[in-house]
N, CA, C and O atoms as a Tinker XYZ file with bonds, in Angstrom:
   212  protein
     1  N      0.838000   -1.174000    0.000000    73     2
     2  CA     0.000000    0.000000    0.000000    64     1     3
     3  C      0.887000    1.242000    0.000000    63     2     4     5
     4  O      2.039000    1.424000    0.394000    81     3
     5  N      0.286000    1.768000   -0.376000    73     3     6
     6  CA     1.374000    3.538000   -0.692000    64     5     7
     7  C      1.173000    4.414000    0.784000    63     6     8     9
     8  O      0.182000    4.563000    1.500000    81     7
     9  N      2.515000    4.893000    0.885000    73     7    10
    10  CA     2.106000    5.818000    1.987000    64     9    11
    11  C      0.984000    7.019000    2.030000    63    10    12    13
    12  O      0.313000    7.369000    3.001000    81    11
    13  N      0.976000    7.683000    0.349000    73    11    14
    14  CA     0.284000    8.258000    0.517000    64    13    15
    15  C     -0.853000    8.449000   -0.642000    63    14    16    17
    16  O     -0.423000    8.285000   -1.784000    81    15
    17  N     -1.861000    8.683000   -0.555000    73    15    18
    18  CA    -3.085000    8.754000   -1.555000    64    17    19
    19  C     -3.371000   10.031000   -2.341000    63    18    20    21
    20  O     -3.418000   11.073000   -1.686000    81    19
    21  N     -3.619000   10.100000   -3.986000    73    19    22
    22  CA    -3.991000   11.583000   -3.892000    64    21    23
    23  C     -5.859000   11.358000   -3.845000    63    22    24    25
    24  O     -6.280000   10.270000   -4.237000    81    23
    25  N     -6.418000   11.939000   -3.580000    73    23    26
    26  CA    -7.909000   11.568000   -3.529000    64    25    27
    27  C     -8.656000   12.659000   -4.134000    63    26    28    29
    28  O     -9.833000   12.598000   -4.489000    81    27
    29  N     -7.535000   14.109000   -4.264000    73    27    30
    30  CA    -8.479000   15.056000   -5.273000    64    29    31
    31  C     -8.970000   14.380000   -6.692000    63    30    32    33
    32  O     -9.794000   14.974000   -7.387000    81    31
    33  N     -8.518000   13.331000   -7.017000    73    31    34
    34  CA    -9.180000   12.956000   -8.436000    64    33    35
    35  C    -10.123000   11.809000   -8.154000    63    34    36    37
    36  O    -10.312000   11.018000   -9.079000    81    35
    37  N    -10.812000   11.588000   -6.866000    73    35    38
    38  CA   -11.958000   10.582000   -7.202000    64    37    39
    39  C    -13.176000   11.167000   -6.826000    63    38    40    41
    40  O    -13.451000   12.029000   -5.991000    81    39
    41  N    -13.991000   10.379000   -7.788000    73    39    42
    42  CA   -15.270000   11.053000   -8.058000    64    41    43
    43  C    -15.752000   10.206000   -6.594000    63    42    44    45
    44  O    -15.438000    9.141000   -6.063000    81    43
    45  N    -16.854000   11.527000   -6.239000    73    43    46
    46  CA   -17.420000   10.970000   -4.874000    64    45    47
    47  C    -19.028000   10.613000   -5.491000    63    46    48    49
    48  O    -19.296000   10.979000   -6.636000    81    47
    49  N    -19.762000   10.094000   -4.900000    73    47    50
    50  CA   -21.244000    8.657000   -5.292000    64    49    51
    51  C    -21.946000    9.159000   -3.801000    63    50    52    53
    52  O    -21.552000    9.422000   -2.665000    81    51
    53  N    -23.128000    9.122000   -4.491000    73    51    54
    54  CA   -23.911000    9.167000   -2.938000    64    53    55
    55  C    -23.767000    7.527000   -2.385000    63    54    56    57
    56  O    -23.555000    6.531000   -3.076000    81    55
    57  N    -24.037000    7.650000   -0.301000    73    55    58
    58  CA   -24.115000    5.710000   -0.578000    64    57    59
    59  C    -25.281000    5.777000   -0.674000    63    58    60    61
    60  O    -26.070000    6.523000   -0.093000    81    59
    61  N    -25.484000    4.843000   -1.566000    73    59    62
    62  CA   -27.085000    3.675000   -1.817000    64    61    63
    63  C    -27.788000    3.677000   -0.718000    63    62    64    65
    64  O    -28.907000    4.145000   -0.505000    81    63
    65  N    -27.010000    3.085000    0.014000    73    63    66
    66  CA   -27.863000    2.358000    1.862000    64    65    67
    67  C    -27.854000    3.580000    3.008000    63    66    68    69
    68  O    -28.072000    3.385000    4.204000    81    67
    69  N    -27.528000    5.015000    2.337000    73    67    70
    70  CA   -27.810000    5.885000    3.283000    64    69    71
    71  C    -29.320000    5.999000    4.398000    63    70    72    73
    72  O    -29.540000    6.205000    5.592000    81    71
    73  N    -30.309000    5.652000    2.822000    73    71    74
    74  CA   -31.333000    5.593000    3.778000    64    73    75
    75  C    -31.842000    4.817000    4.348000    63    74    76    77
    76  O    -32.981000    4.940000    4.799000    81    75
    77  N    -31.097000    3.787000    4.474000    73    75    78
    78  CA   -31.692000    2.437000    5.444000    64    77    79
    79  C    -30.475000    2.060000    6.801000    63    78    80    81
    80  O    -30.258000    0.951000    7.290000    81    79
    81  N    -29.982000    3.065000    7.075000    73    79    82
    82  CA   -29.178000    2.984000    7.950000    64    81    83
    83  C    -29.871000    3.454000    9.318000    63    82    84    85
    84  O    -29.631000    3.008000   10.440000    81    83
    85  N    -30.718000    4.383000    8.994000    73    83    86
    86  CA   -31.478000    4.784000   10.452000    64    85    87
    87  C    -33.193000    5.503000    9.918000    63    86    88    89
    88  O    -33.427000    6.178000    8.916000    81    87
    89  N    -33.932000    5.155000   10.746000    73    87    90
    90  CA   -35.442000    5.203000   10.577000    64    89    91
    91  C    -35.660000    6.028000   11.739000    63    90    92    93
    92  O    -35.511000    5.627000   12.894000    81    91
    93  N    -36.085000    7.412000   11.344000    73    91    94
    94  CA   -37.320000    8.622000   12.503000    64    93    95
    95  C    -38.014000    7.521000   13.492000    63    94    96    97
    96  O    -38.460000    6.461000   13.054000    81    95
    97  N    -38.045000    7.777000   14.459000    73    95    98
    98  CA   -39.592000    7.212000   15.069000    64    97    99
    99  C    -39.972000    8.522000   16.291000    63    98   100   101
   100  O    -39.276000    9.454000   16.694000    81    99
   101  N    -40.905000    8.241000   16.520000    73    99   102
   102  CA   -41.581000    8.940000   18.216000    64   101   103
   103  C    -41.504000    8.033000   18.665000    63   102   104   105
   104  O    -41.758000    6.888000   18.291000    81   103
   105  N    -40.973000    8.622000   19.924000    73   103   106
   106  CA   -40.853000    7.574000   21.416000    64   105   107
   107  C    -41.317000    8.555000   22.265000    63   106   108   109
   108  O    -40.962000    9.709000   22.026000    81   107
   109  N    -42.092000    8.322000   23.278000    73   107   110
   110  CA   -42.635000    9.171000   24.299000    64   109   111
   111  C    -41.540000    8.287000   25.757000    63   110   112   113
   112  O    -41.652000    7.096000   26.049000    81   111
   113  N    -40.761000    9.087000   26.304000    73   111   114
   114  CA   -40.070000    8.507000   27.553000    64   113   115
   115  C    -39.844000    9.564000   28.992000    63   114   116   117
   116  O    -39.691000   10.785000   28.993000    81   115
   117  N    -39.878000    8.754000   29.997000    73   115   118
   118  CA   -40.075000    9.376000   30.931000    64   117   119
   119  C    -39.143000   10.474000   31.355000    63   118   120   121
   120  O    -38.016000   10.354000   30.875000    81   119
   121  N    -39.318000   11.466000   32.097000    73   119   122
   122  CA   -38.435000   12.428000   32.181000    64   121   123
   123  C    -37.266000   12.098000   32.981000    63   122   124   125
   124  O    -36.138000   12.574000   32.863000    81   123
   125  N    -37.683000   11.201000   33.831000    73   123   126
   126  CA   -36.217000   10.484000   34.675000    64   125   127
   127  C    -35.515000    9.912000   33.435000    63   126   128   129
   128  O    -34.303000   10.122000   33.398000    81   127
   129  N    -36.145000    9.112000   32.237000    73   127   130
   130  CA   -34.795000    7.923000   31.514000    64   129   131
   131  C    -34.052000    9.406000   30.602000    63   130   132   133
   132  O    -32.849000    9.349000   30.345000    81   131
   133  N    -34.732000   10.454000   30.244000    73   131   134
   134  CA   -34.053000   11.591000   29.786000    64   133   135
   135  C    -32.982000   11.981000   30.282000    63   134   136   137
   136  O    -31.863000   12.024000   29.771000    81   135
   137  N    -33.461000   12.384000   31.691000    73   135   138
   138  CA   -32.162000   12.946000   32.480000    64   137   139
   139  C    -31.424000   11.873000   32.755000    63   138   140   141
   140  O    -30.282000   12.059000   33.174000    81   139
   141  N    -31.666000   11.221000   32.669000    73   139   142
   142  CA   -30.435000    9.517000   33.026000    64   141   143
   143  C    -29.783000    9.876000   32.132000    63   142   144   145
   144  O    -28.701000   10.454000   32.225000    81   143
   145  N    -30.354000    9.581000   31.143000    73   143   146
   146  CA   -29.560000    9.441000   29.629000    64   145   147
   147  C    -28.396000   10.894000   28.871000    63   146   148   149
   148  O    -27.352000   10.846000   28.221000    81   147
   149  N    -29.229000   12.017000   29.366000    73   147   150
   150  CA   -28.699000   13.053000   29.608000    64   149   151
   151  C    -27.411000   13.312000   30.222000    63   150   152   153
   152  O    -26.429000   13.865000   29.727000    81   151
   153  N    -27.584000   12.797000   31.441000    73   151   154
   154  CA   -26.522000   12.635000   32.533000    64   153   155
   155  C    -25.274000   11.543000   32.197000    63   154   156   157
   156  O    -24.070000   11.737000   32.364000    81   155
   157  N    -25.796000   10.598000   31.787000    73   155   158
   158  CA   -24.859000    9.706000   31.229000    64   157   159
   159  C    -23.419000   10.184000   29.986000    63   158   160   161
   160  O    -22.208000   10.078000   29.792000    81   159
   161  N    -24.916000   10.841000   29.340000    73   159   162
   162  CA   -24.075000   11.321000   27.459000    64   161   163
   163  C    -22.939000   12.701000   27.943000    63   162   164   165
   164  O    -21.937000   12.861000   27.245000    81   163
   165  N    -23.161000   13.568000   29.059000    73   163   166
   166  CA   -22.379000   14.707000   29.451000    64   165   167
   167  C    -21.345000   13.767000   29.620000    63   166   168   169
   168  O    -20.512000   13.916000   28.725000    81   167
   169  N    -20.881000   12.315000   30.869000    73   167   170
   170  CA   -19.976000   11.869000   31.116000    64   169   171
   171  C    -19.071000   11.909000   30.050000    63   170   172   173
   172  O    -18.020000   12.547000   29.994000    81   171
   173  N    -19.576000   11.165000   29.200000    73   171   174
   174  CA   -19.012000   10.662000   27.852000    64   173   175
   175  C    -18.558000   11.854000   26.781000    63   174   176   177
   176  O    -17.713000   11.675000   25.904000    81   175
   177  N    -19.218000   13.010000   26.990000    73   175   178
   178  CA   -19.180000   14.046000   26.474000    64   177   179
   179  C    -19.980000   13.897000   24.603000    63   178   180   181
   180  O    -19.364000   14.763000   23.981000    81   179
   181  N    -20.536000   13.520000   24.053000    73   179   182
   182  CA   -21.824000   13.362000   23.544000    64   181   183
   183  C    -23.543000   13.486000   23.909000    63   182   184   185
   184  O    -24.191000   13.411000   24.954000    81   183
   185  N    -23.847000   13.686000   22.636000    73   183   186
   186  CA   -25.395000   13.897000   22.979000    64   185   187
   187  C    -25.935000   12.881000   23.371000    63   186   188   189
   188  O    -25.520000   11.786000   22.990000    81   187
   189  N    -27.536000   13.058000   24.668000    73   187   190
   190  CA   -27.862000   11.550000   24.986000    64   189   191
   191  C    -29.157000   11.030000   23.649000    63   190   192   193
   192  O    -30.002000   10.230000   24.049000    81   191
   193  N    -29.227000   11.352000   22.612000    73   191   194
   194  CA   -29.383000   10.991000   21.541000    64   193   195
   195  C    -28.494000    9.530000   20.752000    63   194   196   197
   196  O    -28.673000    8.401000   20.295000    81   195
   197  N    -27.412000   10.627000   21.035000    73   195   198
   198  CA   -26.329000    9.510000   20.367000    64   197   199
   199  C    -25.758000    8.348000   21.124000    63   198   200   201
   200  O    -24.944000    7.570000   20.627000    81   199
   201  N    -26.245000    8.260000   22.414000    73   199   202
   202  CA   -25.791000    7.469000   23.401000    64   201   203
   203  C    -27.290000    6.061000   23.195000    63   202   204   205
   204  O    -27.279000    4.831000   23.230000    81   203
   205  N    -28.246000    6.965000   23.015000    73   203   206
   206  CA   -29.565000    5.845000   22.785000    64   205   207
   207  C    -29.557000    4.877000   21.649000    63   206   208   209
   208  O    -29.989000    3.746000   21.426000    81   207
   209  N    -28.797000    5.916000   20.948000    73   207   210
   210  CA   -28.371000    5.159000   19.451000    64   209   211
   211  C    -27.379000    4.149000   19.770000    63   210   212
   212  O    -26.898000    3.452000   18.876000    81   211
C-alpha cells in the first residue's frame, strides 16, 4: 500500500444504503430515563441521543 493517496481525483457517489441505515420514530419517555440518559451522554461528552443510538 502507498504511503500516501492523492484523492483530489476521485469522483465521490452518494451511498445507496444511506437511507436504510437509520429510521425517525416517536418515542414518548419518561423524564427520569431523559435525564439519566442526559446525565450519562455529558460523562461521555456526547449527545444523549447519540448514546440511545
Amino acid at each position: 500500500m502507498q504511503p500516501e493517496y492523492d484523492l483530489t481525483k476521485m469522483k465521490s457517489r452518494p451511498n445507496p444504503y444511506a437511507k436504510k441505515l437509520k429510521q425517525q420514530v416517536s418515542l414518548s419517555l419518561g423524564n427520569e430515563v431523559i435525564e439519566y440518559f442526559e446525565k450519562k451522554a455529558q460523562e461521555k461528552g456526547i449527545c444523549y441521543q447519540e448514546l440511545i443510538d
